[in-house]
C-alpha angles and dihedrals in degrees: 000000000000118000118238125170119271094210113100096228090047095044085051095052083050097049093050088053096065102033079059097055084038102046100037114198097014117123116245134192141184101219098167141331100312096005139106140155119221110194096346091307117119114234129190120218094187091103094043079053101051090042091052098039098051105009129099097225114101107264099237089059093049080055098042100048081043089068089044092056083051100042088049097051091052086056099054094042094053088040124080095221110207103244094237093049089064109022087106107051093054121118142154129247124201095223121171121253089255089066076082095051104124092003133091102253081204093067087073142080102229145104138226111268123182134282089033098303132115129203105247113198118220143174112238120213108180092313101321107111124196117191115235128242135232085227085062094040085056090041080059107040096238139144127219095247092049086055087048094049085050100038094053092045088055092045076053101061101024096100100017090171090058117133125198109231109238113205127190126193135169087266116034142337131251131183121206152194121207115151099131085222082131094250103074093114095038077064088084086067086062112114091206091059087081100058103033089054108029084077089058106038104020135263090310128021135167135254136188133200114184095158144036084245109040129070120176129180127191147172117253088257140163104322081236091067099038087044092060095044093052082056094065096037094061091046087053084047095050097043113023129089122262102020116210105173145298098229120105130235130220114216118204136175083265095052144264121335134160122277101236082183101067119113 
């Protein structure tokens, strides 16, 4: 595996030396540890970090797969996209509020969600997900709550042989998703989790998501065993790409809310 610095200055100088070679004639600029700005646009470094630092892929393809996310956002934003070319490859993704930080949240087509987090709508060409803006929303004639309906009927059907992972232990049960497919967390969003997991854990349960790529669900169980798993979800919150949040939500038969008992 190809060495890259750990330091976050360092990392930054090495990730804009290759976007360079990757991108060509695109300005780049280092703005701060873990920060550029590539024509004009911020861009935070701190996923790519995390990936490189504690994943398994080679760190030039991370890097590489990281410009033609960016190459590929560029296109859709500067391309008027017909409506019926790209309703099925919308889907919703659960990002933290800091996903906005130095950029205009009204730019995008996405709504405040609970526990500091909003529901951010993309179009998803084979995995690489572009969010959708609110320039596009207007070109289509849609409402937010239309793109949600839609987005969350797609999520719905995007992996229809999916199976939640039950888990039984002395002490407690947890059900999980953990494809990697980038919408493990989205799943919470899902109206069939309820009843396919009310019967398991009780009326109401709790789920975590402190990642893109981790969903766990879970009965309101003994505080020893919820303590425990709220010990591993901070430490997937802290380390893991793509961090979401370490607070916990309570699922009920009306929908998600946040869990004010966590402690």
């Amino acid at each position: 595996m190809t060495d890259v610095p750990r330091e976050p200055e360092a990392f930054t100088e090495h990730v804009a030396r290759k976007l360079k070679k990757h991108l060509g004639r695109i300005t780049i600029k280092i703005t701060g540890p873990l920060e550029l700005t590539i024509d004009d646009r911020r861009v935070d470094l701190d996923d790519l970090h995390r990936a490189t630092m504690h994943g398994e892929d080679e760190p030039d393809d991370l890097i590489r797969r990281f410009a033609d996310a960016f190459l590929a956002a560029i296109r859709v934003e500067q391309t008027p996209l017909p409506f019926d070319a790209v309703r099925h490859l919308i889907l919703p993704r659960i990002q933290p509020l800091s996903f906005f930080r130095g950029r205009r949240s009204d730019l995008f087509a996405a709504q405040g969600w609970v526990n500091d987090t909003v529901i951010l709508y993309v179009i998803d060409f084979n995995g690489t997900a572009t969010p959708i803006t609110t320039e596009q929303l207007i070109h289509w004639g849609l409402s937010v709550e239309e793109l949600d309906e839609m987005a969350r009927e797609n999520l719905s059907g995007h992996q229809p042989d999916l199976e939640l992972k039950v888990l039984h232990g002395e002490d407690g049960a947890a059900a999980l998703f953990n494809t990697g497919d980038g919408y493990d967390a989205a799943r919470l969003l899902l109206d069939e989790l309820h009843p396919k997991l009310s019967p398991e854990f009780g009326r109401d349960f709790l789920a975590a998501i402190p990642t893109r790529d981790v969903f766990i669900a879970f009965p309101l169980s003994s505080p020893e065993f919820i303590g425990r798993l709220r010990s591993r979800i901070r430490t997937d919150y802290r380390k893991l790409p793509y961090p979401i949040t370490d607070d916990l939500f309570l699922v009920t038969l009306d929908g998600v809310a946040g869990w004010g008992e966590a402690a």
